[in-house]
PAZASE-971309 format. One line per field, with one value per residue (C-alpha): x, y, z; residue number from 1. Coordinates in steps of 0.02 Angstrom, whole numbers. Example, Ala and Ser with C-alpha at 12.3 -4.5 7.8 and 13.67 -1.06 7.14 Angstrom:
c1 (615 684)
c2 (-225 -53)
c3 (390 357)
i (1 2)
This chain:
c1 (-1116 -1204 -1200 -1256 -1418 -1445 -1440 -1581 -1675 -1683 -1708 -1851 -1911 -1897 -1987 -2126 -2143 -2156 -2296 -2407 -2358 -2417 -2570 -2605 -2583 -2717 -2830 -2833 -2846 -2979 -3126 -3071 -2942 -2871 -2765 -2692 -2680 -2671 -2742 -2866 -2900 -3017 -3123 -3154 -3214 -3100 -3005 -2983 -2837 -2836 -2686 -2656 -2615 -2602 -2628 -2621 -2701 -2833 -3032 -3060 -3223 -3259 -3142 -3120 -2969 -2909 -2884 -2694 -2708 -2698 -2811 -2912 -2976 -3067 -3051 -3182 -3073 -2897 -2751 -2597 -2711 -2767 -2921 -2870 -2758 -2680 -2580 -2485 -2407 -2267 -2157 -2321 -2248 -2416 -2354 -2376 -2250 -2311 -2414 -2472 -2590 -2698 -2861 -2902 -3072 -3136 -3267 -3346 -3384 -3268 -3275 -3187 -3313 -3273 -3106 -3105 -3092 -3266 -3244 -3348 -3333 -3480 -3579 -3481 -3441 -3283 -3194 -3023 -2957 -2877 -2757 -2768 -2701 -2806 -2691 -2734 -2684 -2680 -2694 -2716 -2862 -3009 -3159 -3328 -3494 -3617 -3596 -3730 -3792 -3849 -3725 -3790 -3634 -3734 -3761 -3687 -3589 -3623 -3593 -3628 -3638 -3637 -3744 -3694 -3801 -3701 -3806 -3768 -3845 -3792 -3871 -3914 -3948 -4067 -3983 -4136 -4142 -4343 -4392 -4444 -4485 -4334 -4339 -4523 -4584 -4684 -4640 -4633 -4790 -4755 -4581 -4490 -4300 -4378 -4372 -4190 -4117 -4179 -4159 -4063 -4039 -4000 -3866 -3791 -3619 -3544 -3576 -3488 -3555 -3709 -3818 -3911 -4054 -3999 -4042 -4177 -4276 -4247 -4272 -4368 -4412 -4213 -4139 -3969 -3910 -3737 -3705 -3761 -3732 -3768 -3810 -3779 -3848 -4014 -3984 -4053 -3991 -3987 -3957 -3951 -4009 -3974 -4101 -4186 -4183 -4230 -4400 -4394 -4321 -4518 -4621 -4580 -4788 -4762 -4570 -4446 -4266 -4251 -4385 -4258 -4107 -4177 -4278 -4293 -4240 -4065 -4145 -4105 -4190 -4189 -4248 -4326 -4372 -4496 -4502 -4533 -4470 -4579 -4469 -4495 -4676 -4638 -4520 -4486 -4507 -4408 -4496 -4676 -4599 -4720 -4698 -4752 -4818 -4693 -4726 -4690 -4859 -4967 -4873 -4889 -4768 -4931 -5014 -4955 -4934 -4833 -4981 -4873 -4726 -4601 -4561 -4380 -4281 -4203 -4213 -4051 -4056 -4046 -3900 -3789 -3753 -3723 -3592 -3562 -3628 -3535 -3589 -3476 -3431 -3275 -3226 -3087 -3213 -3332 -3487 -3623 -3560 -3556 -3669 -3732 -3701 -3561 -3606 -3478 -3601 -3494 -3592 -3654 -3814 -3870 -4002 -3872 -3739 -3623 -3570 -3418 -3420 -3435 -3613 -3652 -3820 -3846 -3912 -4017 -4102 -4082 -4162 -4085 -4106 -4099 -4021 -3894 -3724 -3583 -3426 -3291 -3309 -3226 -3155 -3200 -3068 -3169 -3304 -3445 -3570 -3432 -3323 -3140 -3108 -3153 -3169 -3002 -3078 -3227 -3270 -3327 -3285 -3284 -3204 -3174 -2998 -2960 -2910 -3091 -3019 -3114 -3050 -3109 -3046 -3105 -3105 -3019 -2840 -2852 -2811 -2827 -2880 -2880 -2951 -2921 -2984)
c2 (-4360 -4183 -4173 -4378 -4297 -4135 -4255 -4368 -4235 -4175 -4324 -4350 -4157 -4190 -4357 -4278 -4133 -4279 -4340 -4201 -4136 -4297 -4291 -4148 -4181 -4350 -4218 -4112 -4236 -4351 -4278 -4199 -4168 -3989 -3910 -3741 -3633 -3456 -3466 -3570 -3726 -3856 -3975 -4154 -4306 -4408 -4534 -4411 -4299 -4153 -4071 -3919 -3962 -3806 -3622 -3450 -3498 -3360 -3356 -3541 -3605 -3794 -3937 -4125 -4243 -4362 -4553 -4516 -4388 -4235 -4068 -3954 -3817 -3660 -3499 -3363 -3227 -3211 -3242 -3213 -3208 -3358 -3449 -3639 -3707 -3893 -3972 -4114 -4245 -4288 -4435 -4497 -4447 -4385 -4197 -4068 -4021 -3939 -3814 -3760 -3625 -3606 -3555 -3367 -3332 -3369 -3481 -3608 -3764 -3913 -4092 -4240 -4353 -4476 -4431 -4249 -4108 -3982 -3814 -3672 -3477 -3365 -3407 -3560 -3722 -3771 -3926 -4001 -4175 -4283 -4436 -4619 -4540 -4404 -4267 -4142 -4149 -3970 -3861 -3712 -3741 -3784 -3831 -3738 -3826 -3690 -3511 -3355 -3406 -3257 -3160 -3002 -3001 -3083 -3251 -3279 -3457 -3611 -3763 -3922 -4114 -4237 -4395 -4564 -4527 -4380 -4246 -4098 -4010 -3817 -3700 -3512 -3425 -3271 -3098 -3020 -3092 -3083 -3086 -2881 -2733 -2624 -2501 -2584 -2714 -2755 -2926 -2943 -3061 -3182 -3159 -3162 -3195 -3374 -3391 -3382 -3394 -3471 -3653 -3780 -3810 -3962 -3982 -4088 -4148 -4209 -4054 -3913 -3738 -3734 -3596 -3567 -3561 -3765 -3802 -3853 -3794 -3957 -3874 -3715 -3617 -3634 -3475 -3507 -3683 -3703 -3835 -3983 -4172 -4301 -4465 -4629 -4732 -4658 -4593 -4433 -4245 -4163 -3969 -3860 -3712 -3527 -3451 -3266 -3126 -2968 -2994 -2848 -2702 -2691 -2772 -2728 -2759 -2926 -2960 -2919 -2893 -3071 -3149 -3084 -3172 -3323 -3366 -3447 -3615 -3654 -3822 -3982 -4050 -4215 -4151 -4227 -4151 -4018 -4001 -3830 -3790 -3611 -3484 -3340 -3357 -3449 -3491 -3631 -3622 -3707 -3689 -3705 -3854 -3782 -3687 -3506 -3341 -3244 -3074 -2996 -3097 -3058 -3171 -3116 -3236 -3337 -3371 -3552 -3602 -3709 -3820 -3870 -3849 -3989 -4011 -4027 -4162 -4071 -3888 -3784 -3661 -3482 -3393 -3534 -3529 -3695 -3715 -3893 -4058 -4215 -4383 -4515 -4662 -4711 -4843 -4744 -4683 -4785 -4856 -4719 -4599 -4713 -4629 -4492 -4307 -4172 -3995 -3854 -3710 -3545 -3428 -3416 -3434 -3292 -3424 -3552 -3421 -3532 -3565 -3596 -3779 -3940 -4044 -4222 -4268 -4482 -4581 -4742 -4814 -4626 -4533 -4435 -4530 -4425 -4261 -4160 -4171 -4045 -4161 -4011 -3869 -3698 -3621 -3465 -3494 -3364 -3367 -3330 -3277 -3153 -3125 -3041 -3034 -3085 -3274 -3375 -3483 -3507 -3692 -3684 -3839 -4008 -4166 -4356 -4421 -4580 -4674 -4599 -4453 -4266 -4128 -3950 -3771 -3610 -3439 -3315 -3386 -3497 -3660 -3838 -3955 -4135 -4254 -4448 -4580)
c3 (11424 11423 11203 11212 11313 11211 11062 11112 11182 10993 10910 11020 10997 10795 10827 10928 10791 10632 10726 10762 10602 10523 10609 10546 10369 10390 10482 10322 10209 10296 10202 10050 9941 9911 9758 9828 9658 9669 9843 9801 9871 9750 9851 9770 9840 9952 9836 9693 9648 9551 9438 9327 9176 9091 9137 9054 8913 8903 8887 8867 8826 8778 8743 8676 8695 8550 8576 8612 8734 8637 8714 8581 8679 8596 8668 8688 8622 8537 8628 8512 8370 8372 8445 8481 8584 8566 8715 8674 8795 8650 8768 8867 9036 9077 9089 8947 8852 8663 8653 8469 8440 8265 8194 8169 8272 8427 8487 8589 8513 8488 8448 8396 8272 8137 8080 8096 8223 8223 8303 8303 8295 8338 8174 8087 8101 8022 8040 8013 7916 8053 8045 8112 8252 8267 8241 8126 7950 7869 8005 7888 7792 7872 7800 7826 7867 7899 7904 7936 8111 8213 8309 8407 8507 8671 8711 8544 8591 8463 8559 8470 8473 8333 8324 8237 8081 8068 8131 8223 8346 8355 8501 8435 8604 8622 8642 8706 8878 8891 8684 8766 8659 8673 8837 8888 8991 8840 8780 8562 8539 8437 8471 8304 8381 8390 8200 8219 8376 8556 8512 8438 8254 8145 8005 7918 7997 7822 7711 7659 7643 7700 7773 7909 7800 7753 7935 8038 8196 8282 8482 8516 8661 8735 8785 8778 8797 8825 8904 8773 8746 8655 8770 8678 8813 8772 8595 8611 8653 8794 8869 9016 8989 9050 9119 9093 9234 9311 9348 9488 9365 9252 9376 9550 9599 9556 9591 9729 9722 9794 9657 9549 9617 9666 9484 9364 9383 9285 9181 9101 8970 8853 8685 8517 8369 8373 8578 8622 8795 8820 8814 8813 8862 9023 9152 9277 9469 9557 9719 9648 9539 9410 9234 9252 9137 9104 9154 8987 8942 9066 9204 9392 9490 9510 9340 9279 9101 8969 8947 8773 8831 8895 9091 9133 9184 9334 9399 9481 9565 9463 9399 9418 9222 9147 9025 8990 9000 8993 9011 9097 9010 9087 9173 9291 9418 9516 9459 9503 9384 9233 9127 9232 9184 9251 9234 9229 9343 9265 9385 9559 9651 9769 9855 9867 9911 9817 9624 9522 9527 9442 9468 9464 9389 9423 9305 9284 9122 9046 9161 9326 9491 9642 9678 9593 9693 9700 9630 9628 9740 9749 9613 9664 9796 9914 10037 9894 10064 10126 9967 9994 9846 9648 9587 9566 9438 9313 9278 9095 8995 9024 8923 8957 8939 8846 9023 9103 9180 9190 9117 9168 9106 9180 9088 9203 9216 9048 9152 9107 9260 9267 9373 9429 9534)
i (1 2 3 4 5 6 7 8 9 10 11 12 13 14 15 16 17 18 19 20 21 22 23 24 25 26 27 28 29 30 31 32 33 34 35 36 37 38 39 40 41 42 43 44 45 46 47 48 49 50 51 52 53 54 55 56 57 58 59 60 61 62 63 64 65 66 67 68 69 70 71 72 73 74 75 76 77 78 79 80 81 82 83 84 85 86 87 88 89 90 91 92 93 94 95 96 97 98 99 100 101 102 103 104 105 106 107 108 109 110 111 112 113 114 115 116 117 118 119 120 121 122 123 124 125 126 127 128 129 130 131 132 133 134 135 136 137 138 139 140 141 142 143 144 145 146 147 148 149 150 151 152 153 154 155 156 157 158 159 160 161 162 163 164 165 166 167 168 169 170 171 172 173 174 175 176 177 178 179 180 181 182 183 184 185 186 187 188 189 190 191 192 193 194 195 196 197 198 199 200 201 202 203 204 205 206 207 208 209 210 211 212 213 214 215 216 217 218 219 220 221 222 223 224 225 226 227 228 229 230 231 232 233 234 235 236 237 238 239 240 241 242 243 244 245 246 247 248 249 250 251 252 253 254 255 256 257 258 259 260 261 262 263 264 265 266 267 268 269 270 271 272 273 274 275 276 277 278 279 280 281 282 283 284 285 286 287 288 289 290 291 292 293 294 295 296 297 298 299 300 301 302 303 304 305 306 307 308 309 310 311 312 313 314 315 316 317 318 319 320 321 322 323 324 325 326 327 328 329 330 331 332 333 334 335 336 337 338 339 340 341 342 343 344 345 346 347 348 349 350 351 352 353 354 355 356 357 358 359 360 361 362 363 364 365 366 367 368 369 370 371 372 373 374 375 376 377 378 379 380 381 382 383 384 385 386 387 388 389 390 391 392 393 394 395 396 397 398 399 400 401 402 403 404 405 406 407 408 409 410 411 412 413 414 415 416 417 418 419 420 421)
């Protein structure tokens, strides 16, 4: 009789402890859903789940995913010697389980488009012969597109996009921050890097060997965009931009250490041919919601200008360091993103006192509607306001699976996230 009554008594103990342990679990899942990786804890909307698909891959940069599945992802520097990585899910268990590694220098661009696989090193454009099924046919031998595009060694990425007349779109960012003399305060006037570098260029997607001197200016005035995209729904390009700094170092009458921190605006732009978007001469406030002197040119945190220059689309907040743009055009997730734009945000914002995330821009009839949204929150995987300790993860590129899902690497760990609705 006495074991019959210890016996219940701890079936009822193990009951009560399911239950509050149950509880719990619903309690911290209510709101948001959490991936604990390396002490990190990812925060997506409720409804979503988020997986690693592959990690340790090294610096990765930008990436594209082929009508079967396969991952191309280029890497920022060599890992093993080599500078792509492909990830192949060979039995369609939804798990990787290939990994092949080719090409001989790094990059960040990369793109499936019309039968072949573009990728891009610091000053080239190369691209590879593909199959029906989109798997690459001599993996040796590349083909080169365009070669000689300026690499200082700083803000030297080439992202691209390709239209469907065969264009493409290459950024050549600035690697003088403020077009300044060197050691001066003094900005070059006219600033010469623009004759080269600070925009967006055209080529042609189809032909070999060219040069950068067979391209065109099609974008000036961009800093470094490198986050770009091509949006079919309106048929035109678009780019968030990184913005300049260090206002307070030359021009502390004008500037405080917080001016510097909390400006310029981060900025997204739709761009046709021949839009010039003022830089270096100007900068955009976010708070004033106006275009403003530089102070290389005279500027004084008050004196607006950019009469000729475009306005942005949207303005975040500075330092957050865009580094890819994506728009939707799945069907897996619900109908407010289709065809709005995700933004990988690489860095942080002091003002904000957050970063390391994944935006939502919506969309209706091509142009943004509302406020930006954080989608996927803390990669950093620490308190940014009261850090203990560095970033867990840097979101950097972004891609859109063949069933709608997001894919996102980060740079520090070389992992491959993916998410579903």
């Amino acid at each position: 009789m006495k074991n019959i009554i210890i016996k219940r008594f701890l079936l009822l103990a193990l009951i009560a402890f399911l239950g509050i342990l149950n509880t719990q679990c619903k309690q911290n899942t209510k709101n948001k859903a959490q991936l604990p990786v390396n002490e990190t804890a990812i925060v997506i909307p409720d409804g979503y789940s988020i997986e690693v698909v592959a990690k340790d891959l090294g610096n990765l940069r930008h990436m594209t995913v082929s009508k079967n599945g396969d991952i191309y992802v280029n890497r920022g520097t060599l890992k093993d010697g080599k500078g792509i990585v492909l990830l192949k899910d060979t039995n369609q268990d939804g798990t990787i389980d290939d990994q092949q590694l080719f090409s001989d220098f790094p990059g960040t661009g990369i793109l499936i488009k019309n039968g072949y696989l573009y990728t891009a090193s610091n000053s080239a454009i190369f691209r590879y012969k593909l199959n029906e099924n989109e798997e690459i046919i001599d993996i040796d031998n590349p083909e080169k597109i365009v070669d000689g595009m300026a690499d200082k060694g700083i803000d030297n990425a080439k992202p691209f996009v390709i239209d469907d007349q065969s264009n493409m779109y290459v950024t050549i960012g600035s690697w003088n921050d403020s077009c300044r003399e060197q050691g001066s305060g003094k900005g070059i006037m006219p600033c010469a890097i623009l004759d080269s570098a600070g925009g967006i260029w055209q080529f042609n997607a189809n032909k070999l060997n060219q040069t950068f001197a067979d391209g065109k200016r099609y974008a000036t005035g961009i800093k470094n965009a490198v986050a770009i995209d091509w949006n079919y729904k309106t048929n035109s390009l678009f780019a968030a931009v990184h913005g300049r700094g260090a206002f307070h170092d030359y021009y502390p009458e004008h500037y405080t250490a917080k001016h510097s921190a909390e400006l310029p605006a981060e900025v997204l732009y739709e761009l046709q041919e021949g839009d010039d978007a003022g830089w270096p001469y100007i900068y955009y406030d976010q708070f004033k919601k106006q275009k403003m002197l530089a102070p290389e040119y005279g500027g004084d945190g008050e004196k607006t200008a950019g009469e000729n220059a475009i306005d942005p689309m949207m303005a975040f907040p500075a330092h957050l360091a865009p580094n890819d743009l994506l728009f939707y055009t799945g069907t897996m997730f619900p109908e407010k993103y289709r065809n709005g734009a995700f933004i990988a945000f690489h860095g942080q914002s002091p003002e904000l006192k957050k970063g390391y995330l994944v935006a939502f821009v919506p969309f209706k009839d091509g142009k943004p509607t509302g406020d930006w949204e954080i989608f996927a929150d803390n990669f950093a995987g620490i308190d940014l306001a009261n850090p203990s300790g560095p970033a867990q993860f840097r979101p950097c590129g972004l891609a859109q699976g063949p069933n709608g899902e997001l894919y996102v690497t980060e740079d520090l760990n070389g992992t491959v996230f993916k998410i579903t609705y």
